[in-house]
VOBA-1610 file (N, C-alpha, C; in pm, whole numbers, padded with zeros to 5 digits, always signed):
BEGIN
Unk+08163-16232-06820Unk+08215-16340-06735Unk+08108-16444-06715Unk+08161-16565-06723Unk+08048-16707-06686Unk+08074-16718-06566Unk+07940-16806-06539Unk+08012-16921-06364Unk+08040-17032-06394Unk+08116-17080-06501Unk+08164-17200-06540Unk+08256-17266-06422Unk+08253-17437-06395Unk+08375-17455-06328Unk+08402-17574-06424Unk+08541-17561-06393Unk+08621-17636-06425Unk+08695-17765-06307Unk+08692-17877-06317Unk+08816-17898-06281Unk+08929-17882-06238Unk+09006-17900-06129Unk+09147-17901-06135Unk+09217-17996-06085Unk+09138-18061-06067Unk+09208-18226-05937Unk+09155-18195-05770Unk+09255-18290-05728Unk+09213-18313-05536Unk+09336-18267-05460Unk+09341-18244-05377Unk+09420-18211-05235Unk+09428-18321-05160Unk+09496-18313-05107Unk+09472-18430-04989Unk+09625-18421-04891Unk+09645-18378-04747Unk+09723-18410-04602Unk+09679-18448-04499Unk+09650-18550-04438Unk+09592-18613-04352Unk+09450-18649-04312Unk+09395-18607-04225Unk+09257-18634-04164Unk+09199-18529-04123Unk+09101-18411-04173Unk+09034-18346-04103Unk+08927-18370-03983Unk+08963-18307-03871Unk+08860-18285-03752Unk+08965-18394-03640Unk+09055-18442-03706Unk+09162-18536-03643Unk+09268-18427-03633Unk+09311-18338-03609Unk+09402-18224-03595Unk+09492-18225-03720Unk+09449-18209-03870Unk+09518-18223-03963Unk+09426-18177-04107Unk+09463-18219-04229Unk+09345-18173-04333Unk+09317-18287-04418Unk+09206-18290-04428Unk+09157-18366-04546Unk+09139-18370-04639Unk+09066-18432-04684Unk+09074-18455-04867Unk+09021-18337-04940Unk+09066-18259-05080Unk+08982-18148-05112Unk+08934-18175-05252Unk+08855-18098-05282Unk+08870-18071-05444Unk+08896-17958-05493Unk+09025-17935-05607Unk+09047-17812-05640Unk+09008-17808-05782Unk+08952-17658-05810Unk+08872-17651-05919Unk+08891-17478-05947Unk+08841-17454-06097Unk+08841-17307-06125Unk+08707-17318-06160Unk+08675-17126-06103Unk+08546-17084-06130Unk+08572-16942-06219Unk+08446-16920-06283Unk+08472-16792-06325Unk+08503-16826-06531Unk+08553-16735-06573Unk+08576-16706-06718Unk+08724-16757-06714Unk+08751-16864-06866Unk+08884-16891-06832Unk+08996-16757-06852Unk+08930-16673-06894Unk+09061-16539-06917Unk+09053-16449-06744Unk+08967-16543-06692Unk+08951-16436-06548Unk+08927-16582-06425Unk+08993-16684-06453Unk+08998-16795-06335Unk+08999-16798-06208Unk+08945-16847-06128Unk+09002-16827-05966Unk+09027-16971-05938Unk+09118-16978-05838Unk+09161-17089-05797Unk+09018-17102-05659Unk+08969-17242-05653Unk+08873-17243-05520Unk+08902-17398-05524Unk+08927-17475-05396Unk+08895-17601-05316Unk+08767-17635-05241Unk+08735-17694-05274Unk+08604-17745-05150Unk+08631-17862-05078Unk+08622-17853-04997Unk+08644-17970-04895Unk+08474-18022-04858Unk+08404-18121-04898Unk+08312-18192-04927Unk+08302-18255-04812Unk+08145-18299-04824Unk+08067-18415-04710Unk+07986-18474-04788Unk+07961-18539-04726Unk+07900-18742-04803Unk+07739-18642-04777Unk+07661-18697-04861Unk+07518-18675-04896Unk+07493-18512-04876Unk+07370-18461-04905Unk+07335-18374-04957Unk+07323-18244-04832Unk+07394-18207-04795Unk+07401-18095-04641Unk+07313-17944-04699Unk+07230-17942-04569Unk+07155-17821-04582Unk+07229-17662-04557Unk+07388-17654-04564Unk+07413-17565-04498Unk+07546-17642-04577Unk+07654-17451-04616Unk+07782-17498-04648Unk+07835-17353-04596Unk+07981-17324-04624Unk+08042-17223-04608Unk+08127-17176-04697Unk+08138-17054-04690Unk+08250-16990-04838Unk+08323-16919-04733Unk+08444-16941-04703Unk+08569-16866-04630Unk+08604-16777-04725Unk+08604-16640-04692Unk+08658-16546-04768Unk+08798-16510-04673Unk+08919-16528-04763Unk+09037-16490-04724Unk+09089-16352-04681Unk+09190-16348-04568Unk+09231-16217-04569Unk+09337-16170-04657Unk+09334-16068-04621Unk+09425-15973-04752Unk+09572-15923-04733Unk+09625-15921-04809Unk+09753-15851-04843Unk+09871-15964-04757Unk+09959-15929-04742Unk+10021-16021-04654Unk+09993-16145-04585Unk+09884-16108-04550Unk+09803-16240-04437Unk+09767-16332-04462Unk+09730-16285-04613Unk+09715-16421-04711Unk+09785-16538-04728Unk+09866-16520-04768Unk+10006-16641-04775Unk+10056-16662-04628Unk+10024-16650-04550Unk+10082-16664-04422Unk+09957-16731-04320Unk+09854-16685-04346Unk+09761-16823-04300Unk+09672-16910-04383Unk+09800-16959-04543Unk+09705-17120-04628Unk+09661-17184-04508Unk+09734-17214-04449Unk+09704-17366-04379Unk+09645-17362-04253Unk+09643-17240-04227Unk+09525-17204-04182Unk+09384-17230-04181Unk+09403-17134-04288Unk+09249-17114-04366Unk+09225-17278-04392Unk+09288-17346-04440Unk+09293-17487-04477Unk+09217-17602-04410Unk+09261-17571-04284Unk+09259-17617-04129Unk+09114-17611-04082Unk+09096-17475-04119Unk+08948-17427-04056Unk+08852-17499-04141Unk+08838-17493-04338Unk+08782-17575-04386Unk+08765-17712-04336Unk+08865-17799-04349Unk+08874-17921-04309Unk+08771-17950-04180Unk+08847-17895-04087Unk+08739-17871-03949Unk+08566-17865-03965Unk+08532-17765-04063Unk+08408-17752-04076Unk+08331-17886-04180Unk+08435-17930-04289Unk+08374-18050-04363Unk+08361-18140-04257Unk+08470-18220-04146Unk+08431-18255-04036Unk+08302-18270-03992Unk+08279-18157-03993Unk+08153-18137-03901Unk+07988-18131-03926Unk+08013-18158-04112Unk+07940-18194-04176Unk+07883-18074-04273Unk+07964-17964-04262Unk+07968-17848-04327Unk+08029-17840-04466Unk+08013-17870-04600Unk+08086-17817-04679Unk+08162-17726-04686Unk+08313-17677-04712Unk+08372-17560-04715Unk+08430-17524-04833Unk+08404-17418-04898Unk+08451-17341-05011Unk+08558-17264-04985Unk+08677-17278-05008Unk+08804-17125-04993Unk+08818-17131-05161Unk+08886-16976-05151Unk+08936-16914-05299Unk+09035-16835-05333Unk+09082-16832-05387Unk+09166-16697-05410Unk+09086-16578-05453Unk+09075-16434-05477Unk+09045-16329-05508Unk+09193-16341-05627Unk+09107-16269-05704Unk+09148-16231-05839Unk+09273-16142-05840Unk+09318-16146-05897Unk+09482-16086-05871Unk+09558-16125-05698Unk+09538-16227-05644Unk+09608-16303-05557Unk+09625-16442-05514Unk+09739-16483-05465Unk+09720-16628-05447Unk+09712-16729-05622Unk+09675-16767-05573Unk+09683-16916-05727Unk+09575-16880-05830Unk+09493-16768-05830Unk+09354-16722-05897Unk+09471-16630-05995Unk+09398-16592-06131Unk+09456-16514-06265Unk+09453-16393-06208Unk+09516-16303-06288Unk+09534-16159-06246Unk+09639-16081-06195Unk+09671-15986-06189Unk+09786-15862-06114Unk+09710-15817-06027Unk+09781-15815-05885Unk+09751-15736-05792Unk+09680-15652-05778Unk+09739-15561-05857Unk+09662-15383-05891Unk+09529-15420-05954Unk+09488-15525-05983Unk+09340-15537-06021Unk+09250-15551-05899Unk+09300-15563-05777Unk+09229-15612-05690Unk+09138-15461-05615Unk+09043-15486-05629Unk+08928-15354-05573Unk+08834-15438-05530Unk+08739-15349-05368Unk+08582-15427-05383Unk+08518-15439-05463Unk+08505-15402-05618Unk+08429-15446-05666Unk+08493-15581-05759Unk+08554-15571-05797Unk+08646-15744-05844Unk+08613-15790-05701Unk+08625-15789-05579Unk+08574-15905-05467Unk+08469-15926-05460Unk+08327-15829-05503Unk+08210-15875-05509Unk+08168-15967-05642Unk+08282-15952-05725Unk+08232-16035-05814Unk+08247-16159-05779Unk+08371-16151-05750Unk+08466-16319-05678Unk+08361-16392-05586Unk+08305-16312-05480Unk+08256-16380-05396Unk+08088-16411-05441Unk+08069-16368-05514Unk+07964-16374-05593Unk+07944-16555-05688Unk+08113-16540-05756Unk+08092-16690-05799Unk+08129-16786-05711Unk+08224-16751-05587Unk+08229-16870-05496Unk+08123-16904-05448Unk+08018-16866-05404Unk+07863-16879-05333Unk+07807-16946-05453Unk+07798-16934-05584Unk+07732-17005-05659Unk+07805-17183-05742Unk+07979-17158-05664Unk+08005-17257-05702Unk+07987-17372-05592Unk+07982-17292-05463Unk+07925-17346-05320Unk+07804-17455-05368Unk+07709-17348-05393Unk+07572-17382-05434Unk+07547-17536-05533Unk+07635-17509-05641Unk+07643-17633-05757Unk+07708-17742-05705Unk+07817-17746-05677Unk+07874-17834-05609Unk+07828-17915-05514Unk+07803-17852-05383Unk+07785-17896-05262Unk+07632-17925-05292Unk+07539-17878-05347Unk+07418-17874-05329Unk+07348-17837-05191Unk+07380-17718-05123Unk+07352-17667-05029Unk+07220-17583-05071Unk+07172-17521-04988Unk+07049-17481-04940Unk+07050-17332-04896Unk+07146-17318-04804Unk+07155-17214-04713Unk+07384-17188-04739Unk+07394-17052-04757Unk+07528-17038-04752Unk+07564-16946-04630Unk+07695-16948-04546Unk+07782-16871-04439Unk+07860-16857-04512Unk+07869-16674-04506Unk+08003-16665-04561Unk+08088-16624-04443Unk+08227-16673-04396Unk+08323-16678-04315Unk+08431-16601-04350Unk+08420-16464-04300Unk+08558-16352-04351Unk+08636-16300-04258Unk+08755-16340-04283Unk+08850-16317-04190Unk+08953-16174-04216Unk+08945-16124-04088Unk+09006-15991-04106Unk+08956-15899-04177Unk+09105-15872-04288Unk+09086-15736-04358Unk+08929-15741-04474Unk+08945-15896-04495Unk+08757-15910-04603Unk+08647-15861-04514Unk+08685-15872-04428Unk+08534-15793-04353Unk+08510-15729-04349Unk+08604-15605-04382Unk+08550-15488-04432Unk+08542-15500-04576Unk+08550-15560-04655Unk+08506-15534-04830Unk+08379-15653-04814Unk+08310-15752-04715Unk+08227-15805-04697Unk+08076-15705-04633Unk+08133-15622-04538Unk+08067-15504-04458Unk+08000-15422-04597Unk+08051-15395-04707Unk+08047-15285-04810Unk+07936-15401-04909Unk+08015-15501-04930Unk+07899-15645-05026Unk+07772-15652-04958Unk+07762-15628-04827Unk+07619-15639-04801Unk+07543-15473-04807Unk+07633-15401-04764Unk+07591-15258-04779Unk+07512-15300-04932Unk+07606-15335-04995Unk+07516-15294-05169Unk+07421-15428-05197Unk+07377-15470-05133Unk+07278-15611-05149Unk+07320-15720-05142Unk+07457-15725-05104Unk+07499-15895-05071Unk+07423-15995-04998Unk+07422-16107-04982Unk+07378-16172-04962Unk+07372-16298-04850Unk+07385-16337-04743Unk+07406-16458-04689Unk+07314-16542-04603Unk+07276-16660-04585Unk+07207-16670-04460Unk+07289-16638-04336Unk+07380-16621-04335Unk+07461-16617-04194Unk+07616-16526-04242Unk+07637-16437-04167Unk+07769-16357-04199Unk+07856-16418-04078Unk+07963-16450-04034Unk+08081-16495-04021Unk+08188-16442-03956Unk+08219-16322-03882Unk+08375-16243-03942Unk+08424-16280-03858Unk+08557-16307-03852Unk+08635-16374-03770Unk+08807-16252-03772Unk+08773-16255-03647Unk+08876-16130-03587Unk+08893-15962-03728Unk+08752-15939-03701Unk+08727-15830-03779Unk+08775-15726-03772Unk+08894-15663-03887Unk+08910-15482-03859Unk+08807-15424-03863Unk+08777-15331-03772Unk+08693-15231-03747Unk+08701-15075-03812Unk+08865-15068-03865Unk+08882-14950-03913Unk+08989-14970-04002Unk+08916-14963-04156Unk+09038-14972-04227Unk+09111-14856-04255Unk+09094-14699-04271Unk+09185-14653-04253Unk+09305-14705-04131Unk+09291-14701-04010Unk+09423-14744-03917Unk+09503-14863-03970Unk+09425-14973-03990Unk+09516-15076-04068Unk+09592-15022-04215Unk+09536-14966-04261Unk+09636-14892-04406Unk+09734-14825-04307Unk+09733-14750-04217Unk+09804-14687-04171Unk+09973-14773-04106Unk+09858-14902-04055Unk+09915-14991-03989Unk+10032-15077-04105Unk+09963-15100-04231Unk+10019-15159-04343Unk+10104-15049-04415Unk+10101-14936-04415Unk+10260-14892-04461Unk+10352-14837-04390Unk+10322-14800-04251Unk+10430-14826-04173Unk+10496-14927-04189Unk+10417-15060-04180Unk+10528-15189-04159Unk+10598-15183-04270Unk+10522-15175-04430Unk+10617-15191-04522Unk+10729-15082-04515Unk+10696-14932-04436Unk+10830-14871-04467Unk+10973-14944-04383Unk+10916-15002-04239Unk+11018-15070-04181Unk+11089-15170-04233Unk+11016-15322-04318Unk+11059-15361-04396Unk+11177-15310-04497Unk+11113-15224-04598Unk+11172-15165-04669Unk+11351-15068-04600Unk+11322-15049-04519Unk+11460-14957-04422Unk+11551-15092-04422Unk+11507-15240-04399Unk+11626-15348-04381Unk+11625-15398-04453Unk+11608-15381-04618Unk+11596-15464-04717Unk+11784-15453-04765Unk+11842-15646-04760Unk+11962-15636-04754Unk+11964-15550-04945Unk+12093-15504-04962Unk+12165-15445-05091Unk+12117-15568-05180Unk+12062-15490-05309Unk+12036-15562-05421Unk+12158-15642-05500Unk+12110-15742-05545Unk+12246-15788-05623Unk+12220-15840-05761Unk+12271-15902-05855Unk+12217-15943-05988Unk+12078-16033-06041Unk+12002-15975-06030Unk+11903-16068-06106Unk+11782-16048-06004Unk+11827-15978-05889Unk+11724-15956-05730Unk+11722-15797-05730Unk+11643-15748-05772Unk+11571-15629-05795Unk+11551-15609-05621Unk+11582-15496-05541Unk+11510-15419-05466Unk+11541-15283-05460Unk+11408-15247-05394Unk+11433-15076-05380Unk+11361-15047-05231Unk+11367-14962-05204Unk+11328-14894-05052Unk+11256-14825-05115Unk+11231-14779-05239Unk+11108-14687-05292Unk+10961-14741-05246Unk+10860-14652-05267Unk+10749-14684-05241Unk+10677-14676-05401Unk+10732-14662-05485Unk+10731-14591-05585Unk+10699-14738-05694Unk+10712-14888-05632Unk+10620-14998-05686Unk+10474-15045-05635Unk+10419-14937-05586Unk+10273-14954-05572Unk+10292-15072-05476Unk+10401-15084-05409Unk+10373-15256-05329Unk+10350-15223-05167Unk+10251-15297-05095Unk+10242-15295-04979Unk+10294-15439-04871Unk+10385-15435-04829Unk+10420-15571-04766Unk+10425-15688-04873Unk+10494-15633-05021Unk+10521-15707-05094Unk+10387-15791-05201Unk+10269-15678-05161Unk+10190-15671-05263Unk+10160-15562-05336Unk+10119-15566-05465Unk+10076-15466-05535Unk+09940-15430-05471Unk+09940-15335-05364Unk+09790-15249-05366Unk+09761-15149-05444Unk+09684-15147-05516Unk+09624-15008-05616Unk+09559-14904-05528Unk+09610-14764-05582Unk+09544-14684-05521Unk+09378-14674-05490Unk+09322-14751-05599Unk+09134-14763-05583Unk+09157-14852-05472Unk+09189-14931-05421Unk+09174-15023-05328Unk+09239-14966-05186Unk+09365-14908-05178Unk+09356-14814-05071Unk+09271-14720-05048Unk+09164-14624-05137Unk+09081-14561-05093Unk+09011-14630-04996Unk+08959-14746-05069Unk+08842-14838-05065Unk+08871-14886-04889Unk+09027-14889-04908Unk+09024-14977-04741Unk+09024-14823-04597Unk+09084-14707-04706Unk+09098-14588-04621Unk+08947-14536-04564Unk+08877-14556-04654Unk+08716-14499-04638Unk+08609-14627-04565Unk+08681-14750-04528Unk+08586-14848-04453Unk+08539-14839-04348Unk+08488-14807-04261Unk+08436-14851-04148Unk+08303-14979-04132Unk+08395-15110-03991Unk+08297-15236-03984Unk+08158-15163-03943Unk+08051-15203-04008Unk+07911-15166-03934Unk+07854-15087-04072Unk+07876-15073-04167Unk+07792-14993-04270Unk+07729-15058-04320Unk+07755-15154-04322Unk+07670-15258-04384Unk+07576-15352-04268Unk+07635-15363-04214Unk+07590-15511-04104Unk+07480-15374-04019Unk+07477-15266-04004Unk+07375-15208-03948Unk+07262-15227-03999Unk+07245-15269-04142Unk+07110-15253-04239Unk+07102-15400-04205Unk+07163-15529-04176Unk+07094-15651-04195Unk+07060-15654-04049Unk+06937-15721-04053Unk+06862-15747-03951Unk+06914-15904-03903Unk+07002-15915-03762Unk+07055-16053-03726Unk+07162-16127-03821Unk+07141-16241-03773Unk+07241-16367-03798Unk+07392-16305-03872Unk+07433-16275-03748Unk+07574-16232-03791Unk+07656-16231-03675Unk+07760-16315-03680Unk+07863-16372-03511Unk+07970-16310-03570Unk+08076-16327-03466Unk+08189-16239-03464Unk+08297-16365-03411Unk+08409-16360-03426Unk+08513-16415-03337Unk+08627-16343-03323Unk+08589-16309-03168Unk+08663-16189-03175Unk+08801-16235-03025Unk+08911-16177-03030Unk+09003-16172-02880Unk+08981-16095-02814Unk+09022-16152-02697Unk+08965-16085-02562Unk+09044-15920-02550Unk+08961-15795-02525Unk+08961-15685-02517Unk+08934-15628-02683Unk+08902-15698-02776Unk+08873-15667-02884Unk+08795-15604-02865Unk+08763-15491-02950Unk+08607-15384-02981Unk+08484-15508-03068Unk+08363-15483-03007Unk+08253-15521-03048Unk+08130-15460-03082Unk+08177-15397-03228Unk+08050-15320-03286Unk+07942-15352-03315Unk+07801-15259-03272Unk+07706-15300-03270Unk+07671-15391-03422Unk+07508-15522-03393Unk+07519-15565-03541Unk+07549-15699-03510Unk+07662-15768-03419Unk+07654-15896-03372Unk+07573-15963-03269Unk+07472-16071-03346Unk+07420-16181-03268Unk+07445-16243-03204Unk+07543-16295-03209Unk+07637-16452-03106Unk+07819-16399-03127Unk+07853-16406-03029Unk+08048-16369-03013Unk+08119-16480-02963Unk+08227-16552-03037Unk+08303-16635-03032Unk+08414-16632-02951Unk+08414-16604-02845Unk+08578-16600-02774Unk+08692-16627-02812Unk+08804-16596-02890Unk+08966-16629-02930Unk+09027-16641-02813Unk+09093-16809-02806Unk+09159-16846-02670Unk+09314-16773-02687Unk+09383-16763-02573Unk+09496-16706-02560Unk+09572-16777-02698Unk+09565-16836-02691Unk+09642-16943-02790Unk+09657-16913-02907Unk+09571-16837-02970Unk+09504-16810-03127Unk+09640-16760-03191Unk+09693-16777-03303Unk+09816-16750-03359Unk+09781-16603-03409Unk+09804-16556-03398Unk+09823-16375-03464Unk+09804-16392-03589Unk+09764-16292-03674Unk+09771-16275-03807Unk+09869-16152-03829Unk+09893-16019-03753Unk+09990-15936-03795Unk+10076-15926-03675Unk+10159-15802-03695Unk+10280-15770-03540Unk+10367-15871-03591Unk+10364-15904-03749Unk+10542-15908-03781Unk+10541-16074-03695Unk+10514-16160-03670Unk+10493-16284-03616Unk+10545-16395-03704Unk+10625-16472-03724Unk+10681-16587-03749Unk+10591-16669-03840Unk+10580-16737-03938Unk+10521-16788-04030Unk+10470-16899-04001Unk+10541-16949-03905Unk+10460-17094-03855Unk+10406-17067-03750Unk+10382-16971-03687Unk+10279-16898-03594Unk+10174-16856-03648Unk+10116-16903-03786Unk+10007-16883-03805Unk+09965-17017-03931Unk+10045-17097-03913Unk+09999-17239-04003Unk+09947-17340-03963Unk+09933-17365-03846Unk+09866-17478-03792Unk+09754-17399-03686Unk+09616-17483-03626Unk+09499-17448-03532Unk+09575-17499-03438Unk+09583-17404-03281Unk+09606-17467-03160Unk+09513-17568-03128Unk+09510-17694-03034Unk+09390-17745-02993Unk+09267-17660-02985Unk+09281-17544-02868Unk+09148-17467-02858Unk+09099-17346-02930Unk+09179-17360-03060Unk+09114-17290-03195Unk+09040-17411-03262Unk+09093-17542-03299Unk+09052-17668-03307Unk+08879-17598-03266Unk+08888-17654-03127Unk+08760-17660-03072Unk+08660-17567-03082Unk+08764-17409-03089Unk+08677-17325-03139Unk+08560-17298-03295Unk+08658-17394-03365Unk+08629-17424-03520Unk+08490-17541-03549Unk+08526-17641-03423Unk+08411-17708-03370Unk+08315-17645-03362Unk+08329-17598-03249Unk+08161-17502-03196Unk+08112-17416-03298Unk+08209-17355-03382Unk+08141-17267-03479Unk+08012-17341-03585Unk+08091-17459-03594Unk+08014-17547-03759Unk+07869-17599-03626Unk+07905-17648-03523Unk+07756-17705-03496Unk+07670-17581-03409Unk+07743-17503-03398Unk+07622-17368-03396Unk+07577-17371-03548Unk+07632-17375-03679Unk+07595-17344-03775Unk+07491-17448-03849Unk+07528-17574-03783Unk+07419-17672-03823Unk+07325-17621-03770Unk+07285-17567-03613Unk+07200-17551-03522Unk+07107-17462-03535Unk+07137-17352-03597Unk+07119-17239-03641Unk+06975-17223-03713Unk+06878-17170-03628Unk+06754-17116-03628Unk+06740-17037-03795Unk+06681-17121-03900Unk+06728-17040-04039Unk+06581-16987-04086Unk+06493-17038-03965Unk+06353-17010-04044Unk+06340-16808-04011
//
């Protein structure tokens, strides 16, 4: 595999840091038989500091783009470069599902940080992982990953319970799936490897069954924040903790799709404070 990028054109819906998104560039990284889809949302002259948003997984994915979108924008705003991507077998990046394991994500996140790097001409990288990546981020640093600053934003703490949590829901799903009809394939089986309408591979359910947050982040010494909701667990390992206002749109509990596409104002603001702590940020 290369770190070639390619091209792919621009993005562009409104005004970022103005409650909306701004301009992007979308581009592929990686080998063209193994592509990922990644956008950067850019700042004018040469910034000492950028970010690589690592996406959450399985379901959550497609249900907070514009999200994730939102939060970039916010941080180019603020004078932060932002990198998002797809992982390899999801989203707009090449691949089948069932390819998806931590180690295909350490590769992934491996070339987003270096397409960070070329692009943006940054200095210093944050990687920003939301949810279920924080635990396959927790495991990337376990094995020598890398960041000036780790990120996690409303972190599982235990991925066995969330697997647990993720096929319950799909069996409920699955119990009201209306009668199949011509050309619309369904089954109530479990028997397509699919979890909430993704292909999870059994290596990758191990992988999420055997996680616990802190295996990794115990061995790095500092610079690592959290954004976490109120009564959330806070495992040892975090430097600075981000408060989630009442407001914060859910990512699971079965929640409405546009309940997680747009930033409330005081996620807005929260997205603020994050990037100029991150300008601020003591790197020596």
């Amino acid at each position: 595999m290369d770190g070639g990028l390619a091209d792919g054109g621009n993005g562009r819906a409104g005004a970022g840091g103005r409650g909306g998104i701004d301009d992007w560039q979308a581009f592929w990284i990686g080998a063209s038989a193994r592509s990922l889809y990644a956008a950067l949302h850019p700042v004018a002259g040469t910034p000492g500091t950028g970010v690589v948003i690592v996406p959450p997984l399985v379901d959550e994915l497609p249900r907070s783009r514009r999200f994730v979108t939102e939060i970039a924008s916010e941080l180019a705003a603020a004078g932060l470069p932002a990198l998002r991507f797809d992982f390899h077998g999801t989203g707009d990046s090449s691949g089948e599902g069932g390819e998806l394991d931590f180690e295909s994500m350490r590769i992934d996140l491996g070339l987003a940080i270096a397409a960070l790097r070329a692009r943006a001409g940054v200095s210093r990288v944050v990687v920003l992982a939301l949810r279920g990546s924080a635990l396959f981020v927790d495991e990337w640093v376990a094995k020598g990953g890398t960041a000036d600053l780790l990120v996690l934003w409303e972190p599982l703490a235990d991925g066995a319970a969330w697997l647990r949590e993720l096929v319950d829901a799909d069996a409920g799903a699955r119990a009201i799936l209306p009668p199949p009809r011509p050309g619309v394939p369904r089954t109530g089986s479990t028997s397509d490897g699919q979890l909430m309408g993704f292909r999870v591979s059994p290596r990758l359910r191990d992988e999420l069954a055997g996680a616990r947050l802190g295996t990794g982040l115990g061995r790095r010494p500092g610079r690592t924040w959290a954004v976490l909701r109120a009564g959330d667990a806070s495992p040892e390992g975090f430097t600075r903790l981000f408060p989630l206002p009442a407001s914060a749109p859910a990512f699971s509990g079965g929640v409405s799709m546009d309940a997680t596409l747009f930033l409330a104002p005081a996620v807005r603001a929260l997205v603020r404070e994050l990037g100029s702590g991150m300008r601020e940020a003591e790197w020596a």
